[in-house]
MILOSE-718594 format. One line per 10 residues: their letters; for each residue x, y, z of C-alpha. Coordinates in nm, 3 decimals, decimal comma. Layout:
N
a = X Y Z  ...
end
This chain:
245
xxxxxxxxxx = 23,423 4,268 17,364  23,166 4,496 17,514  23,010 4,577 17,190  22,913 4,215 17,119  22,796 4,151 17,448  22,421 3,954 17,386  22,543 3,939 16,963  22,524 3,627 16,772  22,814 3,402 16,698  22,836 3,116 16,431
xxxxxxxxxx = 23,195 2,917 16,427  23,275 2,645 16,202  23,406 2,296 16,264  23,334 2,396 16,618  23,343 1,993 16,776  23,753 1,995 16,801  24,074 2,164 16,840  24,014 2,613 16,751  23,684 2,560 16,711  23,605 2,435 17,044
xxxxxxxxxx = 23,807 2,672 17,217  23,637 2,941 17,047  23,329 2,849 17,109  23,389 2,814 17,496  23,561 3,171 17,455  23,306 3,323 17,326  23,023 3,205 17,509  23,210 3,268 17,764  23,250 3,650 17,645  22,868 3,722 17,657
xxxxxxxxxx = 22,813 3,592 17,303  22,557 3,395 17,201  22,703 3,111 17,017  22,625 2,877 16,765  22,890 2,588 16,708  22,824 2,402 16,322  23,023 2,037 16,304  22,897 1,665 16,188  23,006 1,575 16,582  22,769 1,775 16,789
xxxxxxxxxx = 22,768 1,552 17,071  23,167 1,694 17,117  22,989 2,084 17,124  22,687 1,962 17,355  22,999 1,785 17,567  23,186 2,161 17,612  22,907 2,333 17,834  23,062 2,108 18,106  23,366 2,357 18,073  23,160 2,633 18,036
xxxxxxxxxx = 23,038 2,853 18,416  22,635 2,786 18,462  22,546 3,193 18,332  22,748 3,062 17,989  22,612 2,751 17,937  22,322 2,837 17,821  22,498 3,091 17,566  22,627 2,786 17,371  22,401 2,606 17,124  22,520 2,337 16,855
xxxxxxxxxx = 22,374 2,252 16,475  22,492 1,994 16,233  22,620 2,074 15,948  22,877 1,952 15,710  23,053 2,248 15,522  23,064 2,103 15,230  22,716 2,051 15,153  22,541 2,351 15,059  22,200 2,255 15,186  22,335 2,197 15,576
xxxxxxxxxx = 22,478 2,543 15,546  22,150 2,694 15,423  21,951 2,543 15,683  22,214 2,589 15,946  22,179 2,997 15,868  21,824 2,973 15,856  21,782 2,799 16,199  22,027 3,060 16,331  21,813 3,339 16,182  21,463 3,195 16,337
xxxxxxxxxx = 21,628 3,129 16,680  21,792 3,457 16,707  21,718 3,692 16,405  22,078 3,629 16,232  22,454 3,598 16,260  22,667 3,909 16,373  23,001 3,722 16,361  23,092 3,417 16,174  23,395 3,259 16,226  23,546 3,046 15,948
xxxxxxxxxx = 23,728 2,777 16,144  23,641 2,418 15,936  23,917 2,289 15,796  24,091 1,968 15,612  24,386 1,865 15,576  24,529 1,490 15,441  24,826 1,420 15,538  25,056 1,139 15,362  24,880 1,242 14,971  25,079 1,464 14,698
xxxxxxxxxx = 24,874 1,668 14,380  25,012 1,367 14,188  24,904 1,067 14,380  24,719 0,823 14,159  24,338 0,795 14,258  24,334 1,086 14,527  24,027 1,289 14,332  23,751 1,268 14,611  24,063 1,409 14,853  24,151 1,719 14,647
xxxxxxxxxx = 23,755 1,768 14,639  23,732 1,757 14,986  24,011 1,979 15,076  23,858 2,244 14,838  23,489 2,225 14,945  23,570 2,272 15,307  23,825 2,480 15,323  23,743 2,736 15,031  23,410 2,660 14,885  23,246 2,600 15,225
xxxxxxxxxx = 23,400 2,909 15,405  23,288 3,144 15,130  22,910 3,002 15,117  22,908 3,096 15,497  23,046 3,396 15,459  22,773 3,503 15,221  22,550 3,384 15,426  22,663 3,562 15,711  22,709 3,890 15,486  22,366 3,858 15,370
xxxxxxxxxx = 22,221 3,861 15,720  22,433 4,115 15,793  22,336 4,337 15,516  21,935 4,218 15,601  21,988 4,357 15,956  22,235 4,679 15,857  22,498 4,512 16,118  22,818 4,632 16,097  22,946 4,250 16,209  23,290 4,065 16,136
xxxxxxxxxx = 23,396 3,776 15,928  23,676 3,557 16,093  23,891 3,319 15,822  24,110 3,120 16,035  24,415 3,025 15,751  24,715 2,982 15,823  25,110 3,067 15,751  25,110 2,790 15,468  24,792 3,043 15,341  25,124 3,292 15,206
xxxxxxxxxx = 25,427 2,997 15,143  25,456 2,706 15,033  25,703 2,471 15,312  25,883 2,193 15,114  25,674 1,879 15,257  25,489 1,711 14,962  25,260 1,540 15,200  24,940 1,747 15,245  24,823 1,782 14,882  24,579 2,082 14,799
xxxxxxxxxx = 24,620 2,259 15,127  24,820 2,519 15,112  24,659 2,601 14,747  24,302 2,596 14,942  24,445 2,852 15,171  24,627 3,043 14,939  24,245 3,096 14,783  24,136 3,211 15,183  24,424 3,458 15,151  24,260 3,606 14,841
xxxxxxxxxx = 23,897 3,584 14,956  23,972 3,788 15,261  24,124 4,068 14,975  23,830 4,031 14,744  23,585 4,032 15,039  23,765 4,356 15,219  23,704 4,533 14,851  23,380 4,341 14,824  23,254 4,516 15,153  23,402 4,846 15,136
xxxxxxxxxx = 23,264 4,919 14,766  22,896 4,828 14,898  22,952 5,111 15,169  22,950 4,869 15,446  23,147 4,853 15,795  23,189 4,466 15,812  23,511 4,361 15,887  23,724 4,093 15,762  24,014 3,908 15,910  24,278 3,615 15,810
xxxxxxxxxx = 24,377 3,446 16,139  24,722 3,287 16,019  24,870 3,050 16,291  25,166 2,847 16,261  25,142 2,459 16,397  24,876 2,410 16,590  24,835 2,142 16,857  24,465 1,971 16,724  24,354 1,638 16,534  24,475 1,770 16,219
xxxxxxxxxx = 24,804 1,708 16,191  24,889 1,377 16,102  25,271 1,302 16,142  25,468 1,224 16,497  25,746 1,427 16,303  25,501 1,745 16,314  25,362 1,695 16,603  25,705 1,745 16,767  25,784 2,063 16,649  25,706 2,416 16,854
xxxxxxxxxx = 25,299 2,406 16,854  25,056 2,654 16,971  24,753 2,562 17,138  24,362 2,598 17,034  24,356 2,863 17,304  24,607 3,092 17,180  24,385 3,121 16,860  24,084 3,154 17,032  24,246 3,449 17,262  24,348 3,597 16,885
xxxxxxxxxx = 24,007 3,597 16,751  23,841 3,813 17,087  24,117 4,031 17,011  24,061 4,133 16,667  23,668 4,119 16,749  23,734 4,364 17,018  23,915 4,619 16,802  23,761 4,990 16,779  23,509 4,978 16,458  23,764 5,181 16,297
xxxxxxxxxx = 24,049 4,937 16,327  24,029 4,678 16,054  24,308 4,387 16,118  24,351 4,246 15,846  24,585 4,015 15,842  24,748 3,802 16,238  25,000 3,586 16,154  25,093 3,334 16,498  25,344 3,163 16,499  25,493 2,946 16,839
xxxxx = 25,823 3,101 16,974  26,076 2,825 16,768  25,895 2,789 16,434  26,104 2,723 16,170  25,907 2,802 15,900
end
């Protein structure tokens, strides 16, 4: 992580669960870090974890992913408190848990799932890219997806999401080709874990199978970002020793 020692850092839906562990991880790194989230009270509430050289490191903005305009002037405070974003990391994320595709009425849900965890991950990742490109930084663009990002498991209880991530699975694809035909060296990466132990899931029945924690994905994402520039990882599945899936 040398090489991003004093870089900036912008993580998504950074107020619970991977985001807040990455955030504390990075900061914690040498990173300067920028945590986006509607609840930045939670990020403001981390520096308590954080050593007093790292606390200062850690800086929060509000911003709901799925409005363009927070995400515009989230970038844009980023770029006039620091000059710009050398690592994003795509962390917001949505799942409802109990709703099919065919539920009557569940429209503003299948929106929702969408716009944060597809639309609002690749307006930030332009963003990023174009301060990136602004700068000539050869940065990295984190998606964390995850396993159901590449199958479909036979629950019928979470609606859109494993179709939104199926779309991050692409992005990262179309971004890789995206960046290497403009003659760039950003990187791109899918983070895919298995269960993870956050708010998000919304069953007892899932929260008692084989979970990894926040911090295991959080230790994942310093690894790929401390890779050799050469070494592009494209793809990390996780999955906790057990899984079934």
């Amino acid at each position: 992580m040398e090489r991003w020692q004093g870089k900036v850092a912008v993580v998504t839906g950074a107020s619970s669960g991977i985001g807040a562990a990455t955030v504390k991880a990075l900061a914690n790194a040498g990173m300067i870090t920028f945590g986006l989230a509607r609840r930045v009270e939670r990020i403001e509430e981390l520096k308590s974890d954080l050593p007093d050289e790292a606390k200062g490191r850690l800086h929060s903005i509000r911003c709901d992913i799925t409005k363009e305009a927070d995400i515009l002037a989230a970038f844009r405070e980023v770029e006039e408190t620091c000059g710009g974003v050398d690592v994003l990391i795509n962390n917001a994320g949505l799942a409802k848990g109990g709703v099919g595709v065919l539920d009557a009425g569940n429209t503003q849900i299948i929106r929702d799932v969408f716009d944060t965890n597809l639309v609002g991950l690749a307006l930030c990742s332009r963003e990023a890219f174009q301060s990136m490109k602004k700068r000539s930084v050869d940065g990295h663009i984190v998606h964390i997806n995850s396993i159901l990002g590449h199958m479909v498991a036979p629950m019928g209880t979470i609606n859109v999401y494993a179709a939104s991530k199926y779309g991050v699975t692409a992005l990262t694809e179309t971004m890789r080709h995206e960046l290497r035909l403009a003659g760039t060296k950003v990187k791109v990466t899918s983070i895919s874990p298995g269960l993870v132990r956050t708010e998000m899931p919304t069953s007892s029945a899932l929260a008692e199978r084989p979970c990894l924690q926040p911090e295991d994905i959080a230790d994942a994402i310093l690894y790929v970002l401390g890779t050799p520039p050469r070494v592009q990882i494209h793809e990390l599945t996780i999955k906790p020793v057990g899984e079934s899936v």
